[in-house]
C-alpha positions in Angstrom: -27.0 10.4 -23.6 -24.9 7.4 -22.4 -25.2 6.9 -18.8 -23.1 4.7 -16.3 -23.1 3.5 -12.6 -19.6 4.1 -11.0 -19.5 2.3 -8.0 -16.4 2.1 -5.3 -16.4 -0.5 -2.5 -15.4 -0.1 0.3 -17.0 -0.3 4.4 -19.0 3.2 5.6 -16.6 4.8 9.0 -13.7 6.8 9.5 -11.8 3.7 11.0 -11.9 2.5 6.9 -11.1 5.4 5.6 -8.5 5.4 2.9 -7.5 1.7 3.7 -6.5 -0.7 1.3 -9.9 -2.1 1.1 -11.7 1.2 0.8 -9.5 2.1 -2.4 -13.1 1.7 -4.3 -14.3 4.6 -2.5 -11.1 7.0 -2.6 -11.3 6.4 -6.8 -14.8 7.5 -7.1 -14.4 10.6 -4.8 -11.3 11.7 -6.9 -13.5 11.3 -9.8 -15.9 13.2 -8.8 -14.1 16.0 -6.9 -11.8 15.9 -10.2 -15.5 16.9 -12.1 -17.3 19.1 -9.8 -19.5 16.8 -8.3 -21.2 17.4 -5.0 -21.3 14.1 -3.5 -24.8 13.7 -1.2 -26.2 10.9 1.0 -28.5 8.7 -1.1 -30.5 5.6 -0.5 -28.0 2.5 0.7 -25.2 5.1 -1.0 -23.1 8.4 -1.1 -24.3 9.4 -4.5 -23.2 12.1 -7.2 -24.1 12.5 -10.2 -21.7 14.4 -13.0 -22.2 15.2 -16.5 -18.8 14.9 -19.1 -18.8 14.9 -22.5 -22.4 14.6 -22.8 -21.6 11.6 -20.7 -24.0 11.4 -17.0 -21.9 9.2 -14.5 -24.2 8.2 -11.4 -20.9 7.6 -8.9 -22.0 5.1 -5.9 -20.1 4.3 -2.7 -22.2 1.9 -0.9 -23.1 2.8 2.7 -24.6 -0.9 3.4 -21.1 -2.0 4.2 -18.7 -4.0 1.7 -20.4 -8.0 2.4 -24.3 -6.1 1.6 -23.0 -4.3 -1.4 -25.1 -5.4 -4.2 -28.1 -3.8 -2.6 -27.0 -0.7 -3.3 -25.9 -1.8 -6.6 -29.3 -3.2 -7.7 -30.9 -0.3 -5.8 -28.9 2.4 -8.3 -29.0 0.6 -11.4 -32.9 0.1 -11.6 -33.5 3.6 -10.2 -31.2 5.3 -12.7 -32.2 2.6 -15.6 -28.0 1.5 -16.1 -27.2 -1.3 -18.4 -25.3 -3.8 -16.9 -22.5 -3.3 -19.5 -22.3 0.3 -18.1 -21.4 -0.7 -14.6 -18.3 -0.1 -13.6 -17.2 -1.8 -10.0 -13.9 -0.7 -8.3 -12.4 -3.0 -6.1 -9.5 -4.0 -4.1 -7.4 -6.8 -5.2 -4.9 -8.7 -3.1 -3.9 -11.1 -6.1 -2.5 -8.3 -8.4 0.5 -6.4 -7.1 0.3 -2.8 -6.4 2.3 -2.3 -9.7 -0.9 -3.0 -11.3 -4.4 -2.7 -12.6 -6.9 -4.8 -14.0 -9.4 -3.9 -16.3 -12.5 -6.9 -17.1 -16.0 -7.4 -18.9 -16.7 -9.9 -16.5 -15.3 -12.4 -14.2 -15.5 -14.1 -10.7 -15.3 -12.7 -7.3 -12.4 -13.9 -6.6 -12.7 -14.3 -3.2 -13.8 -10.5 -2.2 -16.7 -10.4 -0.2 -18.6 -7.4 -2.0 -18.4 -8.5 -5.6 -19.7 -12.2 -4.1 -22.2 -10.3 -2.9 -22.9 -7.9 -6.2 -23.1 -11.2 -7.9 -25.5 -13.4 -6.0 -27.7 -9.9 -5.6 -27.5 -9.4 -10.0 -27.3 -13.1 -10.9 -24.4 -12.5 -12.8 -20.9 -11.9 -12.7 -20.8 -10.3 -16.2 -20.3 -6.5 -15.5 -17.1 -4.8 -15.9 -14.6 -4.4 -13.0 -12.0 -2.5 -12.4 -9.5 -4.2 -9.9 -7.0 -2.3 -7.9 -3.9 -4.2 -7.0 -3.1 -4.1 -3.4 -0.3 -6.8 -3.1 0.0 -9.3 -0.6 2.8 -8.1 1.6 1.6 -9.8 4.7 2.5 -12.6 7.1 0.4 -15.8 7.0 -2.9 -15.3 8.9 -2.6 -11.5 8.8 -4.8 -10.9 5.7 -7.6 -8.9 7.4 -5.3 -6.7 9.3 -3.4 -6.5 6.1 -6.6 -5.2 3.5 -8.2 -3.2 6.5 -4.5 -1.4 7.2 -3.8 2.1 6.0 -1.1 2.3 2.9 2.3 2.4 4.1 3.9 6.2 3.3 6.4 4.1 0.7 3.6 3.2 -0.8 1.6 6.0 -0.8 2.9 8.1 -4.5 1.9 4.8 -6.4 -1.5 4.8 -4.8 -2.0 8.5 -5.7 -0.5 7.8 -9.1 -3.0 4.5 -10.1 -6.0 6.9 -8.4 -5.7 9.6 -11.0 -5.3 6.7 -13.6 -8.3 5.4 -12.7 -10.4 8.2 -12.8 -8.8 8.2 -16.7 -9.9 4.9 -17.1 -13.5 5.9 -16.1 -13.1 8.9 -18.8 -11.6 6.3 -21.3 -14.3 3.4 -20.8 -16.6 6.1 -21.7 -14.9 7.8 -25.3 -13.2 5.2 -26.2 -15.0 1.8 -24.8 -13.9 -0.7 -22.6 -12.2 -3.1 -24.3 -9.5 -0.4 -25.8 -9.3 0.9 -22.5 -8.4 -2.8 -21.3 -5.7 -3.1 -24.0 -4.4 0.1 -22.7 -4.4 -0.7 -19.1 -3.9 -4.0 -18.3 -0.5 -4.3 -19.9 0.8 -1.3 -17.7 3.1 -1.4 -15.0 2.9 1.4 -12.7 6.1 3.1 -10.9 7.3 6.2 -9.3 
């Protein structure tokens, strides 16, 4: 039985909550509320596990706060014996326009705090990410306000819209594999 790590950043509080840089978090609880899963407080982690397909999906949101994520990643992957190659890590991105997603193998951090910190914690930076375009509608200087801000109500139907497709993309990544879910996502421009 195949068996992945889902893991959504995003910072532990209800003063983050469904922010841009919490978008991590709000795809793996739509995943897991979309499949039945109770979702529990684990070690460094809310945790659920669900079962699809004959598929087991451990689903992570880190409670060690977004710069201390890799703990929890380490933490989840040795306890549930996850390949890397079955890690799936959903992030904000502000280089990708909200238009978009981006699906990779691999890659660098790219500037985001929690993946630097994934990566130093694994030694690697080859485990697939799922990257979840936020834009980068802000004035100069105002980039933390910006990613720790709530979605404007404009913007709201496309975040709902690119939630749902990425609880698909977990589904896909899993039947079909990731790099035909990547020729299938990446080249897709979302709209409502």
């Amino acid at each position: 039985m195949s068996k992945y790590l889902i893991v959504g950043l995003g910072n532990v509080g209800a003063e983050y909550a469904h922010t841009r840089h919490n978008i991590g978090f709000d795809v793996v609880m739509a995943f897991v509320t979309k499949h039945g899963g109770p979702m529990d407080v684990g070690r460094l982690a809310y945790h659920a596990e669900v079962r699809w397909k004959g598929r087991i999906f451990v689903c992570i949101c880190p409670t060690t706060f977004m710069n201390r994520s890799g703990q929890a990643v380490r933490y989840w992957m040795d306890k549930e014996k996850v390949a890397l190659e079955n890690i799936l890590v959903v992030v904000d991105d502000l280089a990708l326009p909200l238009s978009k997603l981006r699906l990779r193998p691999g890659g660098s951090d790219a500037g985001h705090n929690g993946l630097r910190d994934i990566q130093a914690v694994l030694g690697t930076t080859d485990y697939p990410k799922l990257r979840f375009g936020i834009g980068n509608e802000f004035p100069k200087g105002r980039q933390v306000d910006f990613v720790l801000g709530k979605w404007q109500s404009a913007e709201e139907p496309l975040v709902k819209l690119k939630i749902e497709k990425c609880v698909e993309v977990i589904e896909s990544i899993s039947t079909i594999g990731l790099s035909q879910t990547m020729t299938m996502v990446n080249k897709e421009e979302f709209s409502t």
